[in-house]
Each structure stands twice: as structure tokens, then as C-alpha cells.
C-alpha positions in Angstrom: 13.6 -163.5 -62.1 13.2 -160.1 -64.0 16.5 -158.2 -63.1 14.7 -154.9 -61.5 13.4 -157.4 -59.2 16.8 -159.3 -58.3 18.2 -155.8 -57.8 15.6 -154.2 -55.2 15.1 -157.4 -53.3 18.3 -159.8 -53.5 21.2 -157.1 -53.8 20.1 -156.0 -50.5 20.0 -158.5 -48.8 23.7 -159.7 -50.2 25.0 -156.1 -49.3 23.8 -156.8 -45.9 25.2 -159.9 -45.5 28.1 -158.9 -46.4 28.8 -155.8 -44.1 27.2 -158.0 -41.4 30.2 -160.9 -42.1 33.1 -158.8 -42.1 32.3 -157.2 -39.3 31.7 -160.5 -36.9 33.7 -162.4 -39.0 31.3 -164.9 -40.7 33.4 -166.6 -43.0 30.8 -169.4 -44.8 28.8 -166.6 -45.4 31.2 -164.1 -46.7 32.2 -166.8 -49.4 28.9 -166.9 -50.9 28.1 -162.5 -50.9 31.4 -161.0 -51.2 31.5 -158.9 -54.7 33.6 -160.1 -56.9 33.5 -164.2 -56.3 31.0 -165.1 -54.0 28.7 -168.2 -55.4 25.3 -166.3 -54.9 26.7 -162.9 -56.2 28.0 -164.5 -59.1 24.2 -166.3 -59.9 22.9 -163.1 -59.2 25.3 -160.6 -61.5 24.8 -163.0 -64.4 21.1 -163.8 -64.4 18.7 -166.0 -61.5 15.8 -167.5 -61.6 13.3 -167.2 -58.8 14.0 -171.2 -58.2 18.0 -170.5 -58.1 17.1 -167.4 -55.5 14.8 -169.7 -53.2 17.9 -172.3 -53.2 20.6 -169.5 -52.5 18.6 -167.7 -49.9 18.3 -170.7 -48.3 21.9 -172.0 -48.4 23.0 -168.5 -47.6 20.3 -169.0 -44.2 22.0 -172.4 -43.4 25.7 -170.8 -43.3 24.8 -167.7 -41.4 23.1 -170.1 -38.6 26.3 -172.6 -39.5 29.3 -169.5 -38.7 26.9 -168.2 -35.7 27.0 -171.5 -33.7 31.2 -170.4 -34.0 30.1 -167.3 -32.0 29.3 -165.9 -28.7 27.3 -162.6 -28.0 27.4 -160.5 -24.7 23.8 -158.9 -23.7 23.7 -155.4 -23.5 21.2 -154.2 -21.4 19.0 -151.5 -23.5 19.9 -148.0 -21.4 23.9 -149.1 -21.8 23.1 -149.7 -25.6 21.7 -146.2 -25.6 25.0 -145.0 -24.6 26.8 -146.8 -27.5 24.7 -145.6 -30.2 24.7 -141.7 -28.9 28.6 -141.9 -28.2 29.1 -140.1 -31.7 26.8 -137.6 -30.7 27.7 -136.3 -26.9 31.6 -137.2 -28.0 32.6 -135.9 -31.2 33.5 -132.3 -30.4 35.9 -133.7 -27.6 37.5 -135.7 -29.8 37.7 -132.8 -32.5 39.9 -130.8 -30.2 41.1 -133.8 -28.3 41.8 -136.1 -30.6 44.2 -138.7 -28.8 41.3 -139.2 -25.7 39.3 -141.2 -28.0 40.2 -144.6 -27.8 40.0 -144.7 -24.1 36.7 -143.0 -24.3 35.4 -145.4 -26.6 36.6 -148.1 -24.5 35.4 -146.7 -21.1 31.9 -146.8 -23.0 32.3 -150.2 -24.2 33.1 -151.5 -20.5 30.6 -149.7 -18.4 27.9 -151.3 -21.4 29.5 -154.4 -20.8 29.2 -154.3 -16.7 33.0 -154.0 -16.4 32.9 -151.4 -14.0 36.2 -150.8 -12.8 37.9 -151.1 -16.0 35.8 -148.6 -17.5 36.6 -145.8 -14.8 40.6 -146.9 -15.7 39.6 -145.7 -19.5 38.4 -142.9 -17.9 40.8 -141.9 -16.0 43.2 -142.7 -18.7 40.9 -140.2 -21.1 41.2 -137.4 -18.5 44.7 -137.7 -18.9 44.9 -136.7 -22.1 42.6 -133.5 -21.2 45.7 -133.3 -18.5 48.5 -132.7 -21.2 46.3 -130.6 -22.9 45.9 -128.2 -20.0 49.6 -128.9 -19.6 50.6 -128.0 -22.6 48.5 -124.7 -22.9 49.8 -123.6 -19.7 53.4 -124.4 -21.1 53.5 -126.2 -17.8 57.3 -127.6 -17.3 57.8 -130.8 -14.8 61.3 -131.6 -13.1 62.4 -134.4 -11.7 66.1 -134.4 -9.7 66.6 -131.2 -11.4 66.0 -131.8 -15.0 63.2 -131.2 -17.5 61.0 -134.6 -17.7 58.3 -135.2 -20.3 54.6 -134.1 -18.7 53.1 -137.1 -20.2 55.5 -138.8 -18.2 55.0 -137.5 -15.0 52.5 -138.2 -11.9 49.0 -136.6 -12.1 50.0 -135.1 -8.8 53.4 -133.6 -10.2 51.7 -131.8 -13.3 48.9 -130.6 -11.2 51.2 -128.9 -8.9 52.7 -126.9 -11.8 49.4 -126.5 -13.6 48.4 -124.6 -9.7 52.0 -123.1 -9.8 51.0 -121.5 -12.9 47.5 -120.5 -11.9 49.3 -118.7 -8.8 51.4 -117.1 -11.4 48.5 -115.7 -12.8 47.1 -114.3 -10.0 50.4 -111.9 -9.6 49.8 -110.5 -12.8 48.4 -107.0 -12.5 44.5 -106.8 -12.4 42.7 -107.3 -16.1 39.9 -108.7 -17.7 42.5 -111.4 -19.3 44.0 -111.9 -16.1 40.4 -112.5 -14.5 39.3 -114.7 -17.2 42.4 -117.2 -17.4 41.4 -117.4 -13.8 38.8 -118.6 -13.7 39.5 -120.6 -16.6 42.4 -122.2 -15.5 41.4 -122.7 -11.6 38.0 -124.6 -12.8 40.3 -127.0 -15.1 42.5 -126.9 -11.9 39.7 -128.3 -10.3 38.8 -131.0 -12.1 41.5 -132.7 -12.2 42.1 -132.3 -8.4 38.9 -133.9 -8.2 39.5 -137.0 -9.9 42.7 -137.6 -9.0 41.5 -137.3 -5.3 38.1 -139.6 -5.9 39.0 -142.4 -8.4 43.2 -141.8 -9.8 44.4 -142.5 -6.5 41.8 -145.7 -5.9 42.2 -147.1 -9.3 45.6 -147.2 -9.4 45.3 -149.1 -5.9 43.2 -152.3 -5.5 41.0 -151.3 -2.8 37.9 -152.3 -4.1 36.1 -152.7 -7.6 33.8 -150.1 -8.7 29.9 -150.4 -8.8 28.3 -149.2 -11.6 26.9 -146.1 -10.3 30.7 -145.4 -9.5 31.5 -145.9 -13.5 29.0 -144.0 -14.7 29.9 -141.0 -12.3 33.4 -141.2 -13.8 32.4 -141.5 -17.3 30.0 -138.6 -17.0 32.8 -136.4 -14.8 35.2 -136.8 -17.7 33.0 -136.1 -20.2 32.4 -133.0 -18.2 35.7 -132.0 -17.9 37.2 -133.1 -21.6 33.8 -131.0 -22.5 35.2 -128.1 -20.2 38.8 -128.2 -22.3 37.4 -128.7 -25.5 35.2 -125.6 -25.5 37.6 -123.3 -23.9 40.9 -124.9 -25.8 39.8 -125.1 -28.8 42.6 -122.7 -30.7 
């Protein structure tokens, strides 16, 4: 096989294979791709002829159907999967000025694509949280419990959102300014949201009442994402 050949067609589909086998783990295959050692790779780096290639495509067929048999997929309905692939897109500047949200994020979207609907609005809830301390901390928002200084990311959500109001009521005693009108509003529409989800799904998640439908996840997903969205464009410095 004339090497320009080998490399447009067969280096391809080795490189595939191989990014394909580390990620779900498809050891047979693996051993025959990887760079460096693998059986076909190693025909292929020093010379193949097109009968050697029809053979090794075929065993290299055989073990991917062989390590597949070892595996089990979930189905992911197409509008979920759209969620997945544009997670970078509608998340990315939340976790720029958010960083530590993002795992729970990213699992929130995972579970509502996988139909785990109540464990996605915990992710979320979990997420917001982190927009919590972030509010928290630009507030320089202080929590006490019997009388001494304890950690905000410690505390209830209904503790630091008393302070984060106490705060916003300081505000409002400040004399009358365009800075002073514009933390206001700020602050009170962050004050808001987190009122709101602590009222509608903290409070029931971290009760078993009931599971959430999927409606009910994607309204918490989509709320967060509102509100980490809200903190990350006005809490950015």
C-alpha cells in the first residue's frame, strides 16, 4: 500500500479508534491503535500492504464489537443531547467568573439528559450555591452562630440570605447616589433569586416530599443559569 495512501485513510481511522478507546475504555482495541506498541500501528509505521490492512481492519472490527459487548449505553433523547453539546456555549462565561459552580453544572446537565430529575435540581441547587458565596463574599457578608464568626460556606441558605438582605438594608441608609441606587438594585435582584429558589426547590429538595418531573428540572436548571448568568455579568471584577 503506497504510504500517502496508508496515511490519509488508515491513520485516521487508528487515531479515532484510539480517542474512541480511552474514552469508554475499550481495552482489546486500545492494544492494537495505541502509538507507540499497538500491533496494527506498528504494521502501519513500518510498511502494509493492502492485504495486511484488509486483515487488521478487520481484526481491529472484531475487537471493537468484542470490548462493546462488555458495555452498556444509556439513550439520550435528541433535545437532552442538544443540551450537552451547547453546555460549553450557554456556560462558559459562568464558569469564567464562577469557576467552582462547574462541576455541579455539568452534572445537573448530565442528569436532567439522563431523566434523573431530582438529582439534577440537587446539582442545581448545589451550583446556585456557589453563586451564593460569591454574592456573600462581595457583600463582605459575615454569618454568626452563638455569637462567633462561622464560615458562610458553612452556613444555611436561610442564614446567609438574611445578612446578604441585612446588607442590602444597609445600603438603603446610605445617603441618596447613583452608586447607592445602582448596588440596589443590583444587590436586591441577586437578593431575589436566591429567595426564590431557596423558597421553590432548597427547601423541597432537601426534604423528600416528592421527586421532581422533568419540567420541574429543567425550570431549575434554567433558573440557575439565570441567576449564575446575573452574578457573572455584574461580578465579574
Amino acid at each position: 500500500m503506497p504510504e500517502e495512501i496508508a496515511e490519509h485513510h488508515l491513520s485516521g481511522i487508528m487515531r479515532t479508534a484510539h480517542e474512541i478507546s480511552q474514552e469508554i475504555r475499550l481495552q482489546s482495541t486500545n492494544d492494537l491503535v495505541w502509538e507507540g506498541g499497538g500491533t496494527f500501528w506498528m504494521k502501519y509505521k513500518v510498511g502494509i500492504t493492502w492485504q495486511e490492512a484488509y486483515y487488521e481492519l478487520d481484526v481491529l472490527r472484531r475487537a471493537i464489537e468484542a470490548d462493546l459487548q462488555w458495555k452498556t449505553f444509556a439513550f439520550v433523547p435528541p433535545q437532552n443531547a442538544e443540551l450537552l453539546d451547547q453546555m460549553a456555549h450557554h456556560w462558559n462565561d459562568i464558569w469564567k467568573v464562577i469557576p467552582d459552580a462547574k462541576p455541579d453544572c455539568e452534572e445537573a446537565l448530565h442528569c436532567y439528559a439522563l431523566e434523573r430529575n431530582t438529582a439534577a435540581v440537587f446539582h442545581s441547587m448545589r451550583a446556585a450555591e456557589h453563586g451564593l458565596r460569591k454574592l456573600s463574599k462581595r457583600l463582605r457578608v459575615k454569618v454568626f452562630d452563638k455569637g462567633k464568626q462561622h464560615p458562610v460556606e458553612l452556613a444555611t441558605w436561610n442564614k446567609v440570605i438574611t445578612e446578604i438582605n441585612n446588607k442590602i438594608a444597609a445600603i438603603r441608609l446610605l445617603p441618596m447616589s447613583q452608586k447607592r441606587q445602582q448596588q440596589l438594585e443590583l444587590y436586591s435582584d441577586a437578593g431575589q433569586h436566591c429567595l426564590f429558589m431557596k423558597d421553590i426547590w432548597r427547601n423541597d429538595i432537601s426534604h423528600a416530599k416528592k421527586p421532581h418531573k422533568a419540567t420541574e428540572a429543567l425550570a431549575a436548571v434554567e433558573r440557575v443559569k439565570d441567576f449564575l448568568q446575573f452574578l457573572a455579568k455584574h461580578l465579574r471584577n
